[in-house]
C-alpha positions in Angstrom: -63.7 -94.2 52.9 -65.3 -94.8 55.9 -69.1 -94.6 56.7 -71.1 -91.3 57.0 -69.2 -88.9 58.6 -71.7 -86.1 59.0 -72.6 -86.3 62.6 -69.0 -86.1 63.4 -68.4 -83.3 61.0 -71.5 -81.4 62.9 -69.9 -81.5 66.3 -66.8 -80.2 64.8 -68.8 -77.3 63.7 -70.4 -76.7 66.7 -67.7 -77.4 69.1 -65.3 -75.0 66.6 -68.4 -72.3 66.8 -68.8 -72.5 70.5 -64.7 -71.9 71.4 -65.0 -69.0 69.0 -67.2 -67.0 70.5 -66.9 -68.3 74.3 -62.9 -68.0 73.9 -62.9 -71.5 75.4 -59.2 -72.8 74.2 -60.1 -76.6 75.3 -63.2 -78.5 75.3 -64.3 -81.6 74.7 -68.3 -82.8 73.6 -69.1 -86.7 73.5 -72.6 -87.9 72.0 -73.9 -90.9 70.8 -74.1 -91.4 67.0 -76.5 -94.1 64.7 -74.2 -95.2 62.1 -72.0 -97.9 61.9 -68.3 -97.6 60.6 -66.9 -100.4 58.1 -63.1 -100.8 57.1 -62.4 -103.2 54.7 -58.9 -103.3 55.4 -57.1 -106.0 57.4 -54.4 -106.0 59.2 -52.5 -109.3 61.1 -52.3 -109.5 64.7 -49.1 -107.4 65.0 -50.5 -104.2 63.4 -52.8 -101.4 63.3 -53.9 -99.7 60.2 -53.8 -95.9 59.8 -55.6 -94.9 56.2 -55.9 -91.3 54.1 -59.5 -90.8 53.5 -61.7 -88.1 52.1 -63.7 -86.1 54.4 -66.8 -86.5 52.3 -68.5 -88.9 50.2 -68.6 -88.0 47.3 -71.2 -84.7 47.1 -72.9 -85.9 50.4 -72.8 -83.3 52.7 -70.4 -81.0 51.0 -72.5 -77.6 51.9 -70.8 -78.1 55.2 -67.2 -78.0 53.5 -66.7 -74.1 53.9 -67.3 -74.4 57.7 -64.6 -76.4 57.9 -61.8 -74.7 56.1 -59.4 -76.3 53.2 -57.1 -77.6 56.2 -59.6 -80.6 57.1 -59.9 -83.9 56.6 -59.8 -87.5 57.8 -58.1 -90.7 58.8 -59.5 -94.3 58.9 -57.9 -95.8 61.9 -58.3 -99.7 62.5 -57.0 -101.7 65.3 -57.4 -105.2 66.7 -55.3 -105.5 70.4 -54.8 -105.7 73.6 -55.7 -102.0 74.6 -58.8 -100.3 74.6 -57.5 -96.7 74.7 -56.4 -94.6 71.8 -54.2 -92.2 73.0 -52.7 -88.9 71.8 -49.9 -86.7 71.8 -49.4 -83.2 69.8 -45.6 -82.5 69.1 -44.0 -79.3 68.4 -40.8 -79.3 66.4 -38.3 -76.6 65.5 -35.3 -77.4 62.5 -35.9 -80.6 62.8 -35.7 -81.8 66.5 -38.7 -82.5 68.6 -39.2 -79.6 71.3 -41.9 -80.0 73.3 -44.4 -83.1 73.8 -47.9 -82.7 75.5 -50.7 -85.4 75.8 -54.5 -84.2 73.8 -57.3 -85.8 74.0 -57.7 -89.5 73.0 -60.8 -92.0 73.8 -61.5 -95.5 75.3 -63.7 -98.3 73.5 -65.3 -101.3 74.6 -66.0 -103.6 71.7 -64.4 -106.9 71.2 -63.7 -109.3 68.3 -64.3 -113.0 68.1 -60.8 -113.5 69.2 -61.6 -111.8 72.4 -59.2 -108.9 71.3 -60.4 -104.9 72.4 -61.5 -103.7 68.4 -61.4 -99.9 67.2 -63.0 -99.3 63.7 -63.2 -95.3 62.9 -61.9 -92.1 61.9 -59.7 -89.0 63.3 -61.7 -86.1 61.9 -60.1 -82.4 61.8 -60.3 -78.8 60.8 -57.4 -76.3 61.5 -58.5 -72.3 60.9 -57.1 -68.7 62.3 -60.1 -67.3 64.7 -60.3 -63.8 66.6 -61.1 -63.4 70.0 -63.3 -60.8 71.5 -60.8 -58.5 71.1 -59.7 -59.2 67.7 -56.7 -60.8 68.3 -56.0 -63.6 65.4 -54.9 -66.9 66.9 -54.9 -70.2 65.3 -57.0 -73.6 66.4 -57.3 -77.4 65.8 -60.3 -79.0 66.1 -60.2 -82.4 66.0 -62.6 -86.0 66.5 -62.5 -89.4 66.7 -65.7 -91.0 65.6 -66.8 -94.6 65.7 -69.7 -96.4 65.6 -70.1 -95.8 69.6 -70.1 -92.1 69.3 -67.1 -89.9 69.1 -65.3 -87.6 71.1 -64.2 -84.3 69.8 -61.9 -81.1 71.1 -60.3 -77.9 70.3 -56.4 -77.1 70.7 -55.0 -73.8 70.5 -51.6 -73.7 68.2 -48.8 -71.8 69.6 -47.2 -70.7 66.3 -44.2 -68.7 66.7 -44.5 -64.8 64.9 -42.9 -64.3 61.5 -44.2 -67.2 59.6 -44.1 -66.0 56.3 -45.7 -69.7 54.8 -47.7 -71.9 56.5 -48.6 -75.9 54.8 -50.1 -78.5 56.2 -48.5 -82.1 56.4 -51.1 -85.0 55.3 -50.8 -88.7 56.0 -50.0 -89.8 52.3 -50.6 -93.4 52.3 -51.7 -96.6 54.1 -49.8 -97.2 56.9 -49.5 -100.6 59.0 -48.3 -99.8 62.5 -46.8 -102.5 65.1 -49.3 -102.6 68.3 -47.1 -101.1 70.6 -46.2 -98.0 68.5 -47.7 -94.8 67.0 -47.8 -92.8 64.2 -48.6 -89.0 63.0 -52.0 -88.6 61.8 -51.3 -84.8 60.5 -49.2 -81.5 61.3 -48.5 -78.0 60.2 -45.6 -76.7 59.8 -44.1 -73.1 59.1 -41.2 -70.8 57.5 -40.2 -67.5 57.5 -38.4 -68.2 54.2 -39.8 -67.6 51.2 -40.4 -71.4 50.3 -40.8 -75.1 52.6 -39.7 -78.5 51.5 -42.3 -81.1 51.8 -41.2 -84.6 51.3 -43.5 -87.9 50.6 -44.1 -88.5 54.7 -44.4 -86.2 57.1 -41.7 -88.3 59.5 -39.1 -87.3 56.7 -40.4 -83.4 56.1 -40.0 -83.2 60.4 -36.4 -83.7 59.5 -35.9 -80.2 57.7 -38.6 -78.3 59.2 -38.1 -75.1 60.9 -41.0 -75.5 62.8 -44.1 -77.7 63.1 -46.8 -78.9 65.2 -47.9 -82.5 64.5 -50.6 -85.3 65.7 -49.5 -88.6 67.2 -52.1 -91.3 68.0 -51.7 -94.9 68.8 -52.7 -98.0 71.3 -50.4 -97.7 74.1 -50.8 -94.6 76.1 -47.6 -95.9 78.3 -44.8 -95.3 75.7 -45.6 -92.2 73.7 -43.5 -89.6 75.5 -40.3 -91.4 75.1 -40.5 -93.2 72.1 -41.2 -93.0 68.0 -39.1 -89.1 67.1 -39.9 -90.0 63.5 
């Protein structure tokens, strides 16, 4: 895993705490962190690197693990490029074709490598839960990071799920992905059934296929070409 996440893990809390009882449904709350991030994966100059991690190491800071529901958890992102903007796009699908495309909230970086390359060493933090509003109407909300070494940046979504769900299943990054520059990947989604069961397959690209509906997470280094390109 990454480095200590529990800084970013607090603003999650407070930032998911503070649109609960305000009724805010987006916000966003930047701060300056102390410690560092370290990836030991590489990638070569043609890639980034997009990697499953635990939320927690090990015991460390697991107290704060019922604030944050069971849909949470992290991402280790890595790039070395020409950009310095990680960019955003939350998806909504429905039996299996993309329906709707909107951009959320992504973050800049300054740091450089030797090469003279823009560098991005950190982690996409979330927590998804069902909230009530003031008057006790039940709506669902993501609340999501991205935390480096330079601070972090952090926001809450509100997820337009359609009524009559009957199961609902998150869809995890399973493994290590290497990413060309100049495209993006999903980082997590959700997705729904009014049946009485839901196919999940080994990616979340192939499960999108089938689903009948689903909200997913895109993130990547090239703000420019998200709304037009990578479906899967």
């Amino acid at each position: 895993m990454g480095a200590n996440k529990f800084t970013g893990i607090l603003a999650i809390i407070v930032i998911a705490g503070t649109i609960s009882l305000a009724v805010v449904h987006d916000s966003v709350n930047r701060k300056v962190k102390d410690f560092a991030i370290t990836i030991d994966n590489k990638t070569d100059a043609s890639t980034w690197l997009a990697t499953p991690e635990s939320l927690f190491d090990g015991n460390e800071n697991m107290k704060l693990k019922p604030l944050l529901g069971p849909m949470s958890g992290a991402v280790a992102l890595h790039y070395q490029g020409p950009s310095q903007m990680l960019a955003v796009n939350i998806e909504y699908w429905k039996d299996g074709v993309k329906t709707n495309i909107s951009s959320g909230m992504g973050t800049t970086f300054q740091g450089k490598n030797n090469q003279g390359n823009y560098q991005y060493d950190g982690d996409f933090v979330y927590s998804f839960q069902d909230r009530h509003d003031p008057s006790g109407t039940v709506y669902s909300e993501l609340v999501y990071a991205f935390i480096s070494e330079s601070g972090y940046a952090s926001t809450a979504v509100r997820v337009d799920k359609p009524a009559g769900l009957n199961i609902i299943g998150e869809m995890r990054l399973q493994q290590k992905e290497k990413v060309p520059l100049d495209e993006s990947t999903i980082v997590w989604g959700l997705q729904g059934t009014d049946k009485q069961q839901m196919l999940s397959y080994s990616s979340i690209a192939e499960t999108l296929q089938s689903v009948q509906w689903a909200m997913v997470v895109r993130v990547g280094f090239n703000a420019n070409k998200y709304l037009t390109r990578n479906v899967n």
